[in-house]
N, C-alpha and C positions, 0 to 999 in steps of 0.2 A: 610572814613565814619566808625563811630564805630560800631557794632554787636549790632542786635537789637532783645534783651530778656523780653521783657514785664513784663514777669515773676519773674526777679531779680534783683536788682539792687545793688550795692555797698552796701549804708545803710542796706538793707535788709540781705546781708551777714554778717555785724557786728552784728546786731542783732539777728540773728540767731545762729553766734560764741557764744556771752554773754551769750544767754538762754543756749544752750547746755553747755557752762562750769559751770553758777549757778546748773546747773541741776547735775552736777559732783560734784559738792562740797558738794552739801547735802545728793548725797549718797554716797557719798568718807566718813562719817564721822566716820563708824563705820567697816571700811574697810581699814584703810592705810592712806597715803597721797594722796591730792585729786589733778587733776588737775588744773595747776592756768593759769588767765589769766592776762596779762600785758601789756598796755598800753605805746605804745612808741613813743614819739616825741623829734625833735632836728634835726632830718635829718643827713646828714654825718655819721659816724662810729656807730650813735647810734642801727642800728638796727642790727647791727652785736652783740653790745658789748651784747645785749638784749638774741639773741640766743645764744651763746656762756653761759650764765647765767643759762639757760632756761632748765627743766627738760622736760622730757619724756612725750610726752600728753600735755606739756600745750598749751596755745594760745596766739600769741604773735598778739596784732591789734594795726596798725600803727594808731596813730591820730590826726594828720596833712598832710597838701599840704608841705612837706618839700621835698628835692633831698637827697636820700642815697647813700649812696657806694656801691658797690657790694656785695652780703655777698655769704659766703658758707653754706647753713644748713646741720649740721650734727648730728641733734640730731632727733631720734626715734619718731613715733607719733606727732611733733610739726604744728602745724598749725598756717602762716603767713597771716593775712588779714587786710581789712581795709573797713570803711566806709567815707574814705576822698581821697584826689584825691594826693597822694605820687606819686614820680617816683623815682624808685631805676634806678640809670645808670651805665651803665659796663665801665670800663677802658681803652677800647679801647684792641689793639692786640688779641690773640689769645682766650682768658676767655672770662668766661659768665658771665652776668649781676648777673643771680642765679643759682647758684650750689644746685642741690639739689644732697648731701649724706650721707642721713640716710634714711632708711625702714619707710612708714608711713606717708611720711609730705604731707601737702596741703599746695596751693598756692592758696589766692582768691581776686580778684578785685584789682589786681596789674598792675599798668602802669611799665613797662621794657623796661628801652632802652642801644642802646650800638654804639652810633653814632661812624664811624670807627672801630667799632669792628665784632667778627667773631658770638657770641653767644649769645642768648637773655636768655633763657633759657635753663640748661642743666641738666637731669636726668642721672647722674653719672653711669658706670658699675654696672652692677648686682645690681641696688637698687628696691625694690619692694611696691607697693601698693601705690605708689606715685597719688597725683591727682593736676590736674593743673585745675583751674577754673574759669570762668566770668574773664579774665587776658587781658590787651592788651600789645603787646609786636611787636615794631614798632620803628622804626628811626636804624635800624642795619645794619653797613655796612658802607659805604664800602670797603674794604681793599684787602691788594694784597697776601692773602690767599683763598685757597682752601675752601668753603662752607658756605658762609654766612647764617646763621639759626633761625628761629623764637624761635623753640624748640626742643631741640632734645634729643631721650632719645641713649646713649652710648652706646657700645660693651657687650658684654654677655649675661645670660640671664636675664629675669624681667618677672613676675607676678604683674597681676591687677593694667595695667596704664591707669587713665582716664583724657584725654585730652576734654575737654567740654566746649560750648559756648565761647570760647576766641576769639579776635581779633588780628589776624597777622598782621600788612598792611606796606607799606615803607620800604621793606626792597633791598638793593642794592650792586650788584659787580659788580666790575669792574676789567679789563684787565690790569695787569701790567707785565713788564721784567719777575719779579721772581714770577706771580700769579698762575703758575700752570694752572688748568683747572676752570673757576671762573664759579662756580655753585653757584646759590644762593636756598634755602628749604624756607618752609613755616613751616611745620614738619617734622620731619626726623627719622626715627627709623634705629639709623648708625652702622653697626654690621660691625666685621670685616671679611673681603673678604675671608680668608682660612678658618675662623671657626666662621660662623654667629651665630652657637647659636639661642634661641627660646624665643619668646614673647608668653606668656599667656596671657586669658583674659585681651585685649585690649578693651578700647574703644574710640574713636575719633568722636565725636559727635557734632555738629551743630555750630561749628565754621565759621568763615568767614574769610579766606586767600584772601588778592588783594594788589595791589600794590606792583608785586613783579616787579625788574630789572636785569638784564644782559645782560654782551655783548655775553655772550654764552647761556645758559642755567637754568630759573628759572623755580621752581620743584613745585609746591604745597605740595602735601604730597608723602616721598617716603618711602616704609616699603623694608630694607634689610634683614631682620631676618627670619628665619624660624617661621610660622606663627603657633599655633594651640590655633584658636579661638579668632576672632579680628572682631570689627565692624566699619564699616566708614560711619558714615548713617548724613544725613542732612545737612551735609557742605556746601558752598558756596564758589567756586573758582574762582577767577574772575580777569583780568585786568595785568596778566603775558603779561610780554614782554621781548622780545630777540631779541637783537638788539645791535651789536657796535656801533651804532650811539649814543647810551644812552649815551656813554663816552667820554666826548670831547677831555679828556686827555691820552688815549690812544695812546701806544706806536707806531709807524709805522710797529715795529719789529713783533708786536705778531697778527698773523692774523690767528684764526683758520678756516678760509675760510666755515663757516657753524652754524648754531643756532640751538637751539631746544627748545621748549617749552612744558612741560606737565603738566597736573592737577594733576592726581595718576601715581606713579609711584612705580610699584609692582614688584621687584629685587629679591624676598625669594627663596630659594632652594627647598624649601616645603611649601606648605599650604594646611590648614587646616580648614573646618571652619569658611573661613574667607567673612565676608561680605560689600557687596557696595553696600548702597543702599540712593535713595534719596538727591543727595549729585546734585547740576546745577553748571556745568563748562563753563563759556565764556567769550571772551576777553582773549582771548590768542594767542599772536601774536609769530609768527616765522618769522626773516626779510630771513636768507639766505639758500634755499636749501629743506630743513627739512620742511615740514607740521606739525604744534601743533596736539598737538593729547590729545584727555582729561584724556584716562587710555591707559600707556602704561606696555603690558607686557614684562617684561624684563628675567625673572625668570620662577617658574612653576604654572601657574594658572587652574591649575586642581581643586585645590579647594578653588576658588574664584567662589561668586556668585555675579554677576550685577542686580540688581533689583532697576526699577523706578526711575532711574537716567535721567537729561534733558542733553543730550552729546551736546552741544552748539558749536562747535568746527570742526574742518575740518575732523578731523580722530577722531570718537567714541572711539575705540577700536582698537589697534595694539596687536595682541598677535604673536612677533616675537622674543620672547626668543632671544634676545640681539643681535640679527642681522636684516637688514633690507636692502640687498645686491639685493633682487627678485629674485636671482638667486636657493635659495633653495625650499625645500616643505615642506611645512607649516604644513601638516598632521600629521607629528610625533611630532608637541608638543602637551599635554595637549589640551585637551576642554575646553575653557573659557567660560562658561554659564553665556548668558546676552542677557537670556528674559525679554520681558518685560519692555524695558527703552523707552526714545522718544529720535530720533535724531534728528530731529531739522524739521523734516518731517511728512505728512503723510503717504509719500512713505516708511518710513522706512530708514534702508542707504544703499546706495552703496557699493558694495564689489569690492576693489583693489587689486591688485597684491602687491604693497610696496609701503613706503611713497611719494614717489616723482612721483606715477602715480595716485595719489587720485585727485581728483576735491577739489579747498577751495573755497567750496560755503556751502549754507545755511544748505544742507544734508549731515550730516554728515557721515562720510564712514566709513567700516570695515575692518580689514584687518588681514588675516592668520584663524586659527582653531576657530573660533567662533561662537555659536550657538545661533542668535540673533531673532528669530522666535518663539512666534509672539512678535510683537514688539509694544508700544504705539502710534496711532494716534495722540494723544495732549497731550501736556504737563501735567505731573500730578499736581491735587491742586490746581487748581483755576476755575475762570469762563475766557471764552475766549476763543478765538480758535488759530490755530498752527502758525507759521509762513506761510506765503506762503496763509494765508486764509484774516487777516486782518492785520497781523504785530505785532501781539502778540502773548511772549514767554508763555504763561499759556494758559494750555487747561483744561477738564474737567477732565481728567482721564482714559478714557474711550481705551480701547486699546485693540487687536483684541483677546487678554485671557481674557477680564474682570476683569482686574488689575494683577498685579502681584501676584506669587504664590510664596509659601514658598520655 
């Protein structure tokens, strides 16, 4: 099901593109070269040959239902959209459908796919102010590499990435001989392990991730980077499954005797700043071992804030900084503050010891350094009441602070 924006649509992006370039050109006149826009149809290499062409600032709007090739944009300020129904598709192996590296560019009302391959979309190292938007990017995967990914922005740092209203859905790994650890993302912020490196002003807002697959482990969104100043508000994650059974052709060989599934997965060495809020996580299945859990902390969430989120899911909240043995104490990491969300309760949730002693039922449970008092009675943002009252996920709001606090 695609993401549903009332507010925007395709058309309504090209014609917003045209007005803001007319709008450059008539006061580019007495100023320089003004920014141009150009129109590109033919499908295949054409949209490459167009960027590749293309100066700094302009607007490249695709205009046709054609199939492109993959392209790399590397040019400054360029803006890719369309008011027709294109799919650009990846080549399969390890690449991305779009490359984005150069400072500046937009993506808008782009279908992206990369059947067999690892990457739908990628925001290249250290590129900044990049914006992805109203995009669906679906059918990826699946192959016998490490991370199949919806979007992912690269190693280093970046400044002002906004990720908005897009559609993830379909995306699939599978198990093979030489797959490594077959994880599949939704979003990824993939930094590297000895030196993550920092994400500024982020935003990831009101997107819809579902239909992810694996036989190990499918992620919704996971942030590696050292955070200061990131918001993840609105989202909808939904319909994760982990499961080797998804794979019929799996090898006998490779059995990693256990699954995991999570919605947020929060990896950073620091954070800052950083917010979650509003965002309903459910339908997420774990077959072996493992409880789904909707925010898992893996990292340090001292400054992570939960607000008004629906935790739909068996485990709320893990914050067990990358171990989940029961055998440690929890007390020495971080305080992960997450007042004020609903767990699938009026009760509130249940607090466990570690994942494999939580209850998977309808309340969802907490587990490690978490200060989840008070918490929402009903779900926020609708009429209706909680689970366990008539069977619906929308309640009023109404929760025992009086809604969430800043």
């Amino acid at each position: 099901m695609a993401h549903d924006d009332s507010r925007f649509t395709r058309r309504t992006t090209m014609r917003t593109g045209a007005v803001a370039a007319g709008l450059l050109a008539l006061g580019g006149a007495g100023a320089g070269t003004a920014a141009a826009q150009t129109t590109v149809t033919g499908g295949g290499g054409a949209l490459q040959a167009a960027i590749d062409a293309a100066d700094e600032g302009d607007t490249l709007v695709i205009g046709d239902d054609e199939t492109y090739d993959p392209v790399v944009v590397g040019v400054a300020d360029l803006t890719i959209e369309t008011g027709n129904d294109p799919v650009i598709e990846g080549a399969g192996g390890t690449g991305a459908a779009v490359s984005v590296d150069a400072d500046g560019v937009t993506l808008s009302g782009l279908t992206v796919t990369n059947p067999g391959g690892l990457l739908g979309i990628k925001v290249e190292p250290d590129i900044d102010d990049a914006t992805i938007v109203r995009n669906t990017v679906e059918e990826v995967g699946p192959t016998g590499r490490f991370g199949v990914t919806g979007i992912v922005v690269g190693q280093g740092d970046h400044d002002d990435i906004t990720i908005v209203n897009n559609a993830i859905r379909n995306l699939d790994q599978e198990t093979t001989d030489d797959s490594g650890f077959p994880t599949v993302n939704g979003i990824l912020f993939d930094a590297d392990n000895d030196d993550p490196e920092t994400i500024t002003d982020v935003t990831v807002n009101n997107n819809v991730i579902e239909g992810l697959e694996s036989d190990v482990a499918p992620l919704g969104i996971v942030v590696q980077h050292a955070v200061d100043g990131m918001t993840i508000n609105g989202n909808a994650i939904r319909d994760l499954v982990a499961d080797d059974a998804t794979d019929s052709d799996q090898s006998d060989s490779v059995d990693f005797g256990f699954t995991f599934a999570q919605g947020i997965n929060v990896a950073s060495p620091s954070t800052t700043d950083m917010v979650v809020s509003r965002n309903v996580i459910e339908d997420v299945t774990s077959a072996e071992v493992i409880l789904p859990e909707a925010v898992k902390i893996d990292g340090d969430g001292g400054g992570v804030r939960l607000r008004a989120n629906q935790f739909l899911v068996a485990i709320g909240v893990n914050n067990r900084n990358g171990t989940d043995d029961g055998n440690r104490d929890p007390s020495g990491d971080p305080e992960v503050d997450a007042r004020n969300n609903y767990w699938g309760s009026r009760q509130g949730p249940e607090e466990a010891a570690f994942n494999t002693d939580a209850d998977d039922d309808d309340r969802a449970d907490v587990i490690g350094n978490v200060a989840f008092e008070p918490f929402l009675r009903n779900a926020p943002g609708g009429e209706g009441n909680a689970p366990g009252d008539n069977g619906n996920r929308r309640g009023n709001g109404n929760g025992n602070g009086g809604g969430p606090p800043n």
